[in-house]
N, C-alpha and C positions, 0 to 999 in steps of 0.2 A: 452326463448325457452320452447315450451310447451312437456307435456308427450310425444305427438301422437307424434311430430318433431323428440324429443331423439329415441322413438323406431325405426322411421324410419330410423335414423342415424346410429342404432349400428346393423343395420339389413344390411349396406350397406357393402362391399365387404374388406374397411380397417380392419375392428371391428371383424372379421372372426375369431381374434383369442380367443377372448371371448367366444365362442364354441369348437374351437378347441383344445386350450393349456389343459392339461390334469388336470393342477392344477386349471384350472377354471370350466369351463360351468355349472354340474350341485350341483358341491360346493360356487358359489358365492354366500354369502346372504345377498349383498347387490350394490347396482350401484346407483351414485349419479353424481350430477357436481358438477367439482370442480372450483377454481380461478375466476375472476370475473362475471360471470355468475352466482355462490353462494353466492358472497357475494352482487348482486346488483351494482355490477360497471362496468360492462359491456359497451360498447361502440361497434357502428355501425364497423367489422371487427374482434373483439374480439372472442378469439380464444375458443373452448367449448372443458373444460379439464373435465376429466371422471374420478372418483375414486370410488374405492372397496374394497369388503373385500370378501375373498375367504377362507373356512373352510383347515384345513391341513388336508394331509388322512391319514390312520393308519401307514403306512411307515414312514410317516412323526412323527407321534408322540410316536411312540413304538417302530420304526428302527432306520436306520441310514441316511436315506433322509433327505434333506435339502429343502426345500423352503422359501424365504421369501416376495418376492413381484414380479409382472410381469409388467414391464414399458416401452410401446410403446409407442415409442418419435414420430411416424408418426403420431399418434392420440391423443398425449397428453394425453396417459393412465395409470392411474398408481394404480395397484388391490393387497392389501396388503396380506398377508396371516394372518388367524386372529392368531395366537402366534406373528408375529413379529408386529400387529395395536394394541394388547393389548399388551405388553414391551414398544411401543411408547405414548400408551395413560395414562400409569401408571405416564409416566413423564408429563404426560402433554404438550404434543409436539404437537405445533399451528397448523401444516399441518394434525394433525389427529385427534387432538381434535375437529376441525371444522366440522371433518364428521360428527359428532354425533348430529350436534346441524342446518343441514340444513332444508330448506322450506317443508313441506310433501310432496309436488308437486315436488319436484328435486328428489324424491327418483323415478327413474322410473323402478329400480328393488328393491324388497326388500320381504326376505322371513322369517320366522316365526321367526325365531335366529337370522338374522338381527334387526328385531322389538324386542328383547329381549336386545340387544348390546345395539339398544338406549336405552330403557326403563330404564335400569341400569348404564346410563351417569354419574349420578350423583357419581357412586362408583368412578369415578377417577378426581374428582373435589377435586383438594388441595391448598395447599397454592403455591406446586411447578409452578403456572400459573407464581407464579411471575419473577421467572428466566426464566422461558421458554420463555415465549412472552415478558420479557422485554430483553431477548439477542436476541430476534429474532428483537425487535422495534430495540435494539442500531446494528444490524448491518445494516438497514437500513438507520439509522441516516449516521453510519458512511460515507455508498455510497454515500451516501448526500451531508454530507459537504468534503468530500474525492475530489467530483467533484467541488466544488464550490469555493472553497479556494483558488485554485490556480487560480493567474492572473485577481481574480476577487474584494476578498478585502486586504482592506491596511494590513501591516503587524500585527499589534496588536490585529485587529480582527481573523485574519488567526492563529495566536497564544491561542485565548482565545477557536476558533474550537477543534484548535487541542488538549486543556486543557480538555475539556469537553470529547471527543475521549477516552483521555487516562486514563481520572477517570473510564470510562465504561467497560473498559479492564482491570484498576486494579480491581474493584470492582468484576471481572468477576472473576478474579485470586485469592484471597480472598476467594473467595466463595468454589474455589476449593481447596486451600490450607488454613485449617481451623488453622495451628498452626501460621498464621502473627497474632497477634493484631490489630483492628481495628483502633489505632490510630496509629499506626507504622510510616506510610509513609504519609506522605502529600504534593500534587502537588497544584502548586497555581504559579500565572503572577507575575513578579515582573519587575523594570528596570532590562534593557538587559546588558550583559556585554559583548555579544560575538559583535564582528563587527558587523554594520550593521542591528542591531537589538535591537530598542526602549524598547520594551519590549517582555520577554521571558520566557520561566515554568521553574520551578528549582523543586525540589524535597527534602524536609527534611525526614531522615531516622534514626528510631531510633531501630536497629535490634540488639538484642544480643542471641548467640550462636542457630544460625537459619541457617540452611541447606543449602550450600552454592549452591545445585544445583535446590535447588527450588528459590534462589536467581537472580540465572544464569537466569532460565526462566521467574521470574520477567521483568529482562531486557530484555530480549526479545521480550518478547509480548508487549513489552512498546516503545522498538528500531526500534517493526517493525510497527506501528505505525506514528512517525516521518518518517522513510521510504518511507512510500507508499503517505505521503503528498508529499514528496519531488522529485517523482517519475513521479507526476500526469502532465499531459499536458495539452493543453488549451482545452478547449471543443467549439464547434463554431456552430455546426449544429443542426437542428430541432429537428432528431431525439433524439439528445441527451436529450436535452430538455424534450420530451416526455417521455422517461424515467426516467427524474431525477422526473417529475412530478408524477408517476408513484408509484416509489420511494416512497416519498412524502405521498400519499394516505393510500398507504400499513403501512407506518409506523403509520399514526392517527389511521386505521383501528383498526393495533393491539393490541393499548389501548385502545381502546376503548371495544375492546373483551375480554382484558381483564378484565377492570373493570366491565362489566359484570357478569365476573366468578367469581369475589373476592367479588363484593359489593349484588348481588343477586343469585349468584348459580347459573347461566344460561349461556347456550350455546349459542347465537345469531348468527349465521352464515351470513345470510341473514340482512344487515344491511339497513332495512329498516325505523328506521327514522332518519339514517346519510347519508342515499344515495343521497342525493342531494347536502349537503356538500361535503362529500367524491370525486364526478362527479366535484366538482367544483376546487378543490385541484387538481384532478389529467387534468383537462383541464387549469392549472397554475393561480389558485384564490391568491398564496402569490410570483408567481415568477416575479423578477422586467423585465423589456424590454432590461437590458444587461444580462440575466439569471441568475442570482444573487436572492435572496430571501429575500424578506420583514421581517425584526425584530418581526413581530408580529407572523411569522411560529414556529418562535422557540422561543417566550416567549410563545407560545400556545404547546408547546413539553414540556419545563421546567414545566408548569401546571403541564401536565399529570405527569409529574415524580414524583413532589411533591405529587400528587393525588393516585399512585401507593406507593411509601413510608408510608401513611398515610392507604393505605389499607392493604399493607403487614402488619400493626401493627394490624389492628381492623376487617380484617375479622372474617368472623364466621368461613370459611372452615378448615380442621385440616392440620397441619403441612406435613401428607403424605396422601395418597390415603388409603384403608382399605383392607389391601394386604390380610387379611383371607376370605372375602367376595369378592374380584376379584377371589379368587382362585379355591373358590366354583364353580364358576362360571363357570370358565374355564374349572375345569375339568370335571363336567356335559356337558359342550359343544363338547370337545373333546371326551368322550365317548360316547357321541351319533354318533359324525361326526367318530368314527371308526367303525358305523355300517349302516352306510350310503351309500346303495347298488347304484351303478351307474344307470343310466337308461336312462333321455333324460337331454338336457342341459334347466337350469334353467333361462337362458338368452332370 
């Protein structure tokens, strides 16, 4: 979709409230596309998602107002306000990190302090990519094989799915409860013992005087897990299909954007020379004809992991973002945006 298309589109009578909503028009500085349209995977009917950033106004940052994003589901809008796109970007959070690193041609708004937000991308380039886009990869994964397991492989494979599922959740849980030990717990296949089950995960735990309620939540997130396999029903239709491929895409996508950010410091948004792969992935390049998935999708996923593990250790970017230099940042932004007289909309 070219410039001239977009302005004619956000000029048309849905897009109305980009002028009108008080915390936008002429505080936005910046409008982009977002989902596959940005990232080059786009297909004939795909839908043109719009994202922003919209300045706070004095009430907002010296009162007691509140804004933080405006999301219209009719037009797949969604304009952040910039305090709540900078707390998301500080984390490194893959839905908004991507703003910063699209085509210049997708920008079809962008004003002085927008071109300043990108300009200074690189202050929230950290190590934190790693969690962020690999929990957003593994919940992907999960969808994945969450849909494919049941009724589709034999039991031992449906088991080793679900081993890999629940490493991803522990590891997740770990991260957030930093007093387990990393050798603490170990999941791993062994022969089965319960009926009916060849082979099965068992769990070794070696926990001494460890908090019984962050225990508790251990089991949980791990129960619920098994759960949601056990839950799932048959899947038989196209469209599922098309999603699961979908799926699929997004999950290569986001390692690959990662490693990106971990191995060269760069935003790539716009995934132009994986777009042809990626288009083939999600038009079902590893899905077999009973919907089921070729061994080669997910020895090509185990890669990346390894390839992400090995970057976690040897990037260059630092362990956080450089919170005195966002800060600066921020507040020269905000005091200008509290002297920021209304006048016409910027859109």
């Amino acid at each position: 979709m070219t410039q001239n298309e977009l302005y004619v589109l956000i000029n048309t009578n849905p897009y109305e409230f980009l002028y009108t909503d008080p915390h936008l028009g002429e505080r936005i500085i910046f409008l982009t596309l977002g989902g596959s349209h940005a990232y080059g995977t786009n297909i004939e009917g795909s839908d043109v998602d719009i994202r922003g950033c919209a300045l706070n106004s004095p009430n907002e940052i010296l009162g007691l107002s509140h804004f933080e994003q405006r999301v219209d589901e009719a037009t797949d809008t969604t304009v952040y306000s910039f305090n709540k796109l900078i707390s998301l970007l500080i984390g490194c959070n893959p839905n908004t990190i991507e703003r910063l690193g699209c085509k210049p041609e997708h920008y079809f708004y962008i004003n002085a302090v927008g071109q300043r937000l990108i300009d200074n991308k690189n202050l929230f380039l950290s190590q934190r990519a790693v969690h962020a886009f690999g929990g957003y990869a593994n919940q992907q994964l999960r969808r994945l094989q969450n849909a494919l397991t049941h009724d589709h492989y034999p039991q031992d494979e449906k088991e080793r799915h679900i081993l890999g599922t629940c490493k991803s959740v522990f590891e997740d849980f770990r991260l957030q409860h930093k007093d387990i030990p990393g050798d603490a717990v170990r999941l791993y296949i062994d022969k089965g013992v319960t009926d009916g089950m060849d082979t099965e995960i068992f769990i070794d735990c070696d926990l001494k005087h460890y908090p019984l309620r962050s225990f508790k939540q251990m089991n949980s997130d791990l129960g619920t897990v098994i759960g949601q396999y056990a839950k799932l029903g048959k899947r038989n239709s196209k469209k599922d299909d098309m999603h699961l491929n979908k799926h699929a895409m997004h999950l290569v996508r986001l390692y690959l954007m990662c490693f990106d950010i971990l191995e060269k410091g760069e935003i790539n948004t716009y995934r132009e020379d994986d777009r042809d792969f990626l288009l083939e992935i999600r038009s079902g390049k590893f899905q077999k004809p009973d919907g089921t998935y070729y061994h080669e999708f997910f020895d090509l996923i185990n890669d990346y992991e390894k390839r992400l593990e090995y970057d976690k250790k040897n990037t260059s970017l630092p362990p956080n973002p450089d919170y005195k230099r966002i800060e600066e940042f921020v507040m020269e932004v905000n005091t200008d945006a509290c002297y920021l007289v209304p006048h016409h909309s910027a859109v």
